[in-house]
KOLZA-173078 format. One line per field, with one value per residue (C-alpha): residue in three letters; x, y, z; residue number from 0. Coordinates in Angstrom, 1 decimal. Layout:
<recs>
residu	[ALA; ...]
east	[X; ...]
north	[Y; ...]
up	[Z; ...]
num	[NUM; ...]
</recs>
This chain:
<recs>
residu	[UNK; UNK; UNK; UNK; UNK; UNK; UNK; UNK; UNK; UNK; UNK; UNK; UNK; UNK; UNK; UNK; UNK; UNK; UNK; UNK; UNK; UNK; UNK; UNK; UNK; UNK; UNK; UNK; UNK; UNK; UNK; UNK; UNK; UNK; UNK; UNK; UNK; UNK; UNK; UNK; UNK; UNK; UNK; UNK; UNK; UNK; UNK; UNK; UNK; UNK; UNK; UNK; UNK; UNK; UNK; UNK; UNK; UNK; UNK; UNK; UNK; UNK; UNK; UNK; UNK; UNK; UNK; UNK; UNK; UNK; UNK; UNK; UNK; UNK; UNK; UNK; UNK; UNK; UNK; UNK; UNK; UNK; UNK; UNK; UNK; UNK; UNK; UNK; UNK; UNK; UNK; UNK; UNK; UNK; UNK; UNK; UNK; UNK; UNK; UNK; UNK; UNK; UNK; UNK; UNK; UNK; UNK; UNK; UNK; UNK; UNK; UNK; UNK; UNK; UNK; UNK; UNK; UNK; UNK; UNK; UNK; UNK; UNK; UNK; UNK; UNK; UNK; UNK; UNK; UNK; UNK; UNK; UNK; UNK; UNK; UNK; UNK; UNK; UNK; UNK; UNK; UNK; UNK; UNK; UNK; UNK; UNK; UNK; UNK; UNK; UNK; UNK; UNK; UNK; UNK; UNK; UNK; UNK; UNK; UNK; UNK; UNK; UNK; UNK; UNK; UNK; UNK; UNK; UNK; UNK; UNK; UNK; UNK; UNK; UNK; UNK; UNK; UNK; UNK; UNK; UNK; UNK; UNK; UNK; UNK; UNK; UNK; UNK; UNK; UNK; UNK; UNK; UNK; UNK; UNK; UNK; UNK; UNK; UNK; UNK; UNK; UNK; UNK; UNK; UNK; UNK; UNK; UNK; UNK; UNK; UNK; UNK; UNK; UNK; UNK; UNK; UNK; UNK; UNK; UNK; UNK; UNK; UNK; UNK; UNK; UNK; UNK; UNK; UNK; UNK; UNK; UNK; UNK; UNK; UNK; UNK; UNK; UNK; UNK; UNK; UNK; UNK; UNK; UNK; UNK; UNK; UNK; UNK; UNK; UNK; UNK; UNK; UNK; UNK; UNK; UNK; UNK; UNK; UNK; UNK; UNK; UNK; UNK; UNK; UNK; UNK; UNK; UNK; UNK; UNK; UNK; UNK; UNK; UNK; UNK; UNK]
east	[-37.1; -39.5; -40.4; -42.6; -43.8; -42.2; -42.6; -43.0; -39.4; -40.1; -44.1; -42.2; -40.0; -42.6; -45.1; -41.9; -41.3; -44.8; -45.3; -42.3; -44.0; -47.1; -45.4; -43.7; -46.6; -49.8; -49.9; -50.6; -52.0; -49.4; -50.9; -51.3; -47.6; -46.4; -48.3; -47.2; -43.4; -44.0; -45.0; -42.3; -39.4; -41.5; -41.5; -38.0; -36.8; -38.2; -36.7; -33.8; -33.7; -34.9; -32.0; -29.4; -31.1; -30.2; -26.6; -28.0; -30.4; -27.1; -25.4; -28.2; -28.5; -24.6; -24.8; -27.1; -25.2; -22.6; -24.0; -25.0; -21.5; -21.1; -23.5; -22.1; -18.3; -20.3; -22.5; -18.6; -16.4; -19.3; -18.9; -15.4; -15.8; -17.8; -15.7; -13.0; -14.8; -15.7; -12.2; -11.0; -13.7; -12.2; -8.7; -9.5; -10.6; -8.1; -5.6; -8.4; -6.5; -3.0; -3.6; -3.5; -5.7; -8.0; -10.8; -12.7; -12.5; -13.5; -17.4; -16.0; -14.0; -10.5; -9.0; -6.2; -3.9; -1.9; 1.5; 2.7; 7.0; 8.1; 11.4; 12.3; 8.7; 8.5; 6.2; 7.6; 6.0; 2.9; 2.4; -0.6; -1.2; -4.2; -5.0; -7.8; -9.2; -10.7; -11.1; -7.3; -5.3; -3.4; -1.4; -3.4; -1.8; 0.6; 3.2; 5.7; 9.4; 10.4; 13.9; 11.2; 10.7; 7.2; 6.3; 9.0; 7.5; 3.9; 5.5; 7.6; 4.7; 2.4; -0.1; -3.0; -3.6; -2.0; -2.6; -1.4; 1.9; 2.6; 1.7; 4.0; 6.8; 6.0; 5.7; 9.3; 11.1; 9.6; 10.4; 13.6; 14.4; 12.5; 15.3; 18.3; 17.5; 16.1; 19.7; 21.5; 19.8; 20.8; 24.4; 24.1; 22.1; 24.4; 27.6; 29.1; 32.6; 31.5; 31.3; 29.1; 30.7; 28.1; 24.7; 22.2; 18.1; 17.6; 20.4; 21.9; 25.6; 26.7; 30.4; 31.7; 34.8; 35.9; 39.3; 41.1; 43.8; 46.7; 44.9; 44.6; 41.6; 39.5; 37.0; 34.2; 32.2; 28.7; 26.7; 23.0; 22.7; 20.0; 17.1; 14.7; 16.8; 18.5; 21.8; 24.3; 25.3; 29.3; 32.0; 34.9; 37.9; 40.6; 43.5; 47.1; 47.6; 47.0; 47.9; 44.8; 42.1; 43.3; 43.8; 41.9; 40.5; 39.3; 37.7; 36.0; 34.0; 33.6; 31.8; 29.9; 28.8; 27.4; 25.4; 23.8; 22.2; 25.4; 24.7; 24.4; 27.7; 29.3; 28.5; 29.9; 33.1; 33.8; 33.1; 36.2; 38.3; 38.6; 37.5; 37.4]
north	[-41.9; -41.8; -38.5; -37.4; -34.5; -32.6; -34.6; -38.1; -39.4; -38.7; -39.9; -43.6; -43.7; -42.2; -45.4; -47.4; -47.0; -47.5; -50.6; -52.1; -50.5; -51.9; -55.6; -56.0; -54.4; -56.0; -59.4; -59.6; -62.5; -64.2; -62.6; -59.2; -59.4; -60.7; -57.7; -54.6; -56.0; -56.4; -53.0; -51.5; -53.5; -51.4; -48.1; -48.8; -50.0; -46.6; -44.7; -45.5; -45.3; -41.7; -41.1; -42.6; -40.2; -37.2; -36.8; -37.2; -34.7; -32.4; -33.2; -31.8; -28.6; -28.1; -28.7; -25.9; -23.8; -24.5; -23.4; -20.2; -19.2; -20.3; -17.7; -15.3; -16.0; -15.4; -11.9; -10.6; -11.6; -10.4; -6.9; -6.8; -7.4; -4.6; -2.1; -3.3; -2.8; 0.9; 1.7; 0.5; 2.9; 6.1; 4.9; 5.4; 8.9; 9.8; 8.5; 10.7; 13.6; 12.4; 10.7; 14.4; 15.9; 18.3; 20.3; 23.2; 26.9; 30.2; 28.8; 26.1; 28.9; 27.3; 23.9; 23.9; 20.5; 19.5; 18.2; 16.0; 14.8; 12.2; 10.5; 7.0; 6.3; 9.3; 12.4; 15.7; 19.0; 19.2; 22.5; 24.2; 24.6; 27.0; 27.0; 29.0; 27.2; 29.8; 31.4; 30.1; 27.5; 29.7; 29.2; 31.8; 31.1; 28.6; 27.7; 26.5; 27.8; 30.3; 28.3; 25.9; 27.5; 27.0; 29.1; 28.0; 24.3; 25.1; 26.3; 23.0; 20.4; 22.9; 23.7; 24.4; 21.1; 18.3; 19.7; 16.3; 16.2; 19.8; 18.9; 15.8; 17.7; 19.7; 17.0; 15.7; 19.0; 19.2; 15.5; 15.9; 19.4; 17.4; 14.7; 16.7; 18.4; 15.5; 13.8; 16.9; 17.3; 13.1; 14.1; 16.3; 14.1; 10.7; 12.3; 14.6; 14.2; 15.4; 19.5; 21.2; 24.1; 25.5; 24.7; 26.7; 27.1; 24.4; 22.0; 22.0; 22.4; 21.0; 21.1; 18.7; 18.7; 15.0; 13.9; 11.0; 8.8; 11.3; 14.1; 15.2; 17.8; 16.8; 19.2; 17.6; 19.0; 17.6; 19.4; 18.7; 20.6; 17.6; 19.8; 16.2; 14.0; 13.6; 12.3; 14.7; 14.6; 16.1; 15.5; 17.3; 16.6; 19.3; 18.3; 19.4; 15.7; 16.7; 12.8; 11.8; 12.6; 10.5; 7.6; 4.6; 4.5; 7.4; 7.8; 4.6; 6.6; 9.6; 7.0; 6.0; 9.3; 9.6; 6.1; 6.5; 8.7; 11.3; 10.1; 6.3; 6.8; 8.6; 5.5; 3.1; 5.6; 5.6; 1.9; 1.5; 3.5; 6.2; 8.9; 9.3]
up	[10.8; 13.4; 14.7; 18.2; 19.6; 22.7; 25.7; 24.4; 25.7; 29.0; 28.9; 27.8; 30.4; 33.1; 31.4; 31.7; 35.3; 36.0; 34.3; 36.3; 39.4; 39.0; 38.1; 41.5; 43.7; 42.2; 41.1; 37.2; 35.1; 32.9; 29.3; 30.5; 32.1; 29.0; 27.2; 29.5; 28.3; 24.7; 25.0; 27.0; 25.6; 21.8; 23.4; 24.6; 21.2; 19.9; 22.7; 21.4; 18.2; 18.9; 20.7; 18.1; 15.3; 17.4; 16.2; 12.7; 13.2; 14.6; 11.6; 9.6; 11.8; 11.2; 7.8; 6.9; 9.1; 7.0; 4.0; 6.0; 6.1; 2.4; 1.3; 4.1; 2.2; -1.2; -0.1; 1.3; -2.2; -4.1; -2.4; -2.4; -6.2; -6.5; -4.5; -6.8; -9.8; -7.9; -7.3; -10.8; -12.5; -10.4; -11.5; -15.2; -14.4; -12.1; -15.4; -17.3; -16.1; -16.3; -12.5; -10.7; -7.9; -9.5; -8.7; -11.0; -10.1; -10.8; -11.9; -13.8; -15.8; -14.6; -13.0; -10.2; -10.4; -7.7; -8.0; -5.5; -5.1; -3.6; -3.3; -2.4; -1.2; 0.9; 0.1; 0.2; -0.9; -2.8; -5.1; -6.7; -10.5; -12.1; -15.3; -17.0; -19.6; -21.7; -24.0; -24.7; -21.8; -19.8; -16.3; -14.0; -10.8; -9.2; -5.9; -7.6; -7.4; -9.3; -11.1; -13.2; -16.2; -16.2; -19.5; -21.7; -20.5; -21.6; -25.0; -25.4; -23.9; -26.1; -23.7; -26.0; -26.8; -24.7; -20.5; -20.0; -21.0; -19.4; -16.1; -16.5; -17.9; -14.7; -12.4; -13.6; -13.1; -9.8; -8.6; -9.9; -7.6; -4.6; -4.8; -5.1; -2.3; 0.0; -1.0; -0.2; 3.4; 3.8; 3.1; 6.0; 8.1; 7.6; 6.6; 9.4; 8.1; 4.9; 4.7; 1.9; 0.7; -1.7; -3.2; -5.2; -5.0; -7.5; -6.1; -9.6; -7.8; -5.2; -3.7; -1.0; 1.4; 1.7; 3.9; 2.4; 4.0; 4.8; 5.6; 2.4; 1.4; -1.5; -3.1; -4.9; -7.3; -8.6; -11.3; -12.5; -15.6; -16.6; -14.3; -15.1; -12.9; -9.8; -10.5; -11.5; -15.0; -14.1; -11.5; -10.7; -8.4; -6.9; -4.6; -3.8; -5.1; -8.9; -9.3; -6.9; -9.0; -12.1; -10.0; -11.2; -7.5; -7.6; -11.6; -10.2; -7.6; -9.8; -11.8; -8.7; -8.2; -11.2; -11.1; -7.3; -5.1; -3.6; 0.1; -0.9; -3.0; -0.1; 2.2; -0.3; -0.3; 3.2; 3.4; 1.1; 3.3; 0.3; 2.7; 6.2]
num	[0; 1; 2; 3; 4; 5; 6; 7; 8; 9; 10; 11; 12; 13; 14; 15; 16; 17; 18; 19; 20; 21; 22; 23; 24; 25; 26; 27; 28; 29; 30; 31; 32; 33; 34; 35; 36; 37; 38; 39; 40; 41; 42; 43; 44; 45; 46; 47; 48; 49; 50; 51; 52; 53; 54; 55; 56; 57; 58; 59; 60; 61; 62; 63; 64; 65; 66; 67; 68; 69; 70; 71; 72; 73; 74; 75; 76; 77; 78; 79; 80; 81; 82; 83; 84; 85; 86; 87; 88; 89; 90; 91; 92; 93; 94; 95; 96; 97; 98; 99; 100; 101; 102; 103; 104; 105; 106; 107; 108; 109; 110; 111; 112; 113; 114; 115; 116; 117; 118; 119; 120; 121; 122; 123; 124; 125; 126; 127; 128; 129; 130; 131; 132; 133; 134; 135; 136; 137; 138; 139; 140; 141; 142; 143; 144; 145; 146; 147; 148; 149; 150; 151; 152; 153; 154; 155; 156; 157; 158; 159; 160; 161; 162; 163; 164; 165; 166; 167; 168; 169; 170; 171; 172; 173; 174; 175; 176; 177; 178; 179; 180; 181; 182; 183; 184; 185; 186; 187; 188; 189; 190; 191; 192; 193; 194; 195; 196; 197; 198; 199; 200; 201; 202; 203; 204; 205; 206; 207; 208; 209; 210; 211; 212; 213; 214; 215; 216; 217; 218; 219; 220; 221; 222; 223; 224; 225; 226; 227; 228; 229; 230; 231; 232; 233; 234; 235; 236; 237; 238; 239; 240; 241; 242; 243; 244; 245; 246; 247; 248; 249; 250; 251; 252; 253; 254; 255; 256; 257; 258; 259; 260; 261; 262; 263; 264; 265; 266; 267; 268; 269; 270; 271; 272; 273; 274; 275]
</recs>
């Protein structure tokens, strides 16, 4: 490659355009034409091959630009590897702790967890958990509802030694409560022909009103004595029909009930035409 400084294109074809000036104006001896040519027909020649190297040159520019966003790609992975790594590290010690909130109180003297519910993907109620930690683990003070038996949990999960497992007995309880009662409020919300004649605090009972074909009344009972989960672990049916309840239809949905949330197993009902 043949490389010149700034300005040497345009000096050629400025030396160019005189040469040809001076040919037609002032009468030149045959060697000396002959030489003027030679040396503009070279200048030309390199002129351009100048000009087809350009692109190359381009080529070479774009290439290392190129590798400019290569590194750039590199630098970003490399960072998002490390925030990884980061968030993986706070993971482990959120897990540390049984993968609950907590922050020290009282000088260090105490820790208060907190307990967030949830059901189907949404959050619900979060509640507040103290425990003083010496001289013996002890709940101090605490949000949570009065129906979970929170001492005769610390005595089962034995509190003295595994914190862990009493704040997930405690987290189960409470999830448990959070879904009966978020699936007793959808009963309300997407089943207006439905009537709730009695629930408790905990949502361990509830009774429904259903209408089936004729007319009839149909009373409903649904009992959660299993205070961990949300699916009731009973059902009852009462009718004038005393036949009705034995049905095979019926024992089928009882069945249902039992299996699936109460307000997903009411729409399935209806959708049968079993009530109306």
């Amino acid at each position: 490659k043949c490389f010149l400084p700034p300005g040497v294109l345009s000096h050629l074809s400025l030396l160019e355009v005189q040469a040809r000036s001076r040919g037609s104006q002032v009468p030149q001896q045959p060697s000396r034409v002959k030489e003027l040519k030679a040396k503009v027909e070279a200048l030309t020649s390199q002129r351009d091959q100048l000009k087809a190297e350009a692109p190359v040159d381009k080529q070479r520019v774009d290439g290392e630009d190129e590798e400019m966003d290569v590194d750039s790609e590199s630098s970003e992975l490399f960072h998002l590897m490390a925030r990884h790594s980061e968030l993986m590290d706070l993971l482990h010690a959120h897990n540390l702790i049984g993968g609950y909130d907590a922050i020290t109180t009282n000088r260090g003297k105490s820790m208060c967890f907190s307990l967030a519910t949830q059901y189907e993907g949404v959050y619900l109620d979060t509640y507040n958990l103290e425990l003083n930690l010496k001289p013996n683990v002890r709940i101090s003070r605490h949000n949570i509802p009065p129906f979970i038996p929170l001492n005769s949990l610390a005595e089962q999960s034995d509190l003295q030694t595994d914190v862990r497992a009493f704040l997930a007995t405690v987290s189960q309880h409470l999830n448990a409560f959070a879904g009966r009662r978020q699936q007793l409020k959808l009963v309300k919300e997407q089943h207006k022909s439905v009537e709730v004649m009695e629930s408790n605090l905990l949502c361990s009972i509830l009774v429904l009103m259903f209408t089936v074909p004729k007319k009839t009344p149909l009373l409903c009972t649904l009992e959660y004595t299993d205070h961990t989960r949300c699916l009731p672990t009973q059902v009852h049916l009462n009718c004038e029909d005393e036949l009705l309840p034995d049905s095979p239809k019926w024992k089928k949905n009882c069945s249902l009930l039992m299996e699936v949330p109460v307000h997903r197993a009411l729409t399935a009902i209806k959708k049968a035409s079993d009530i109306i």
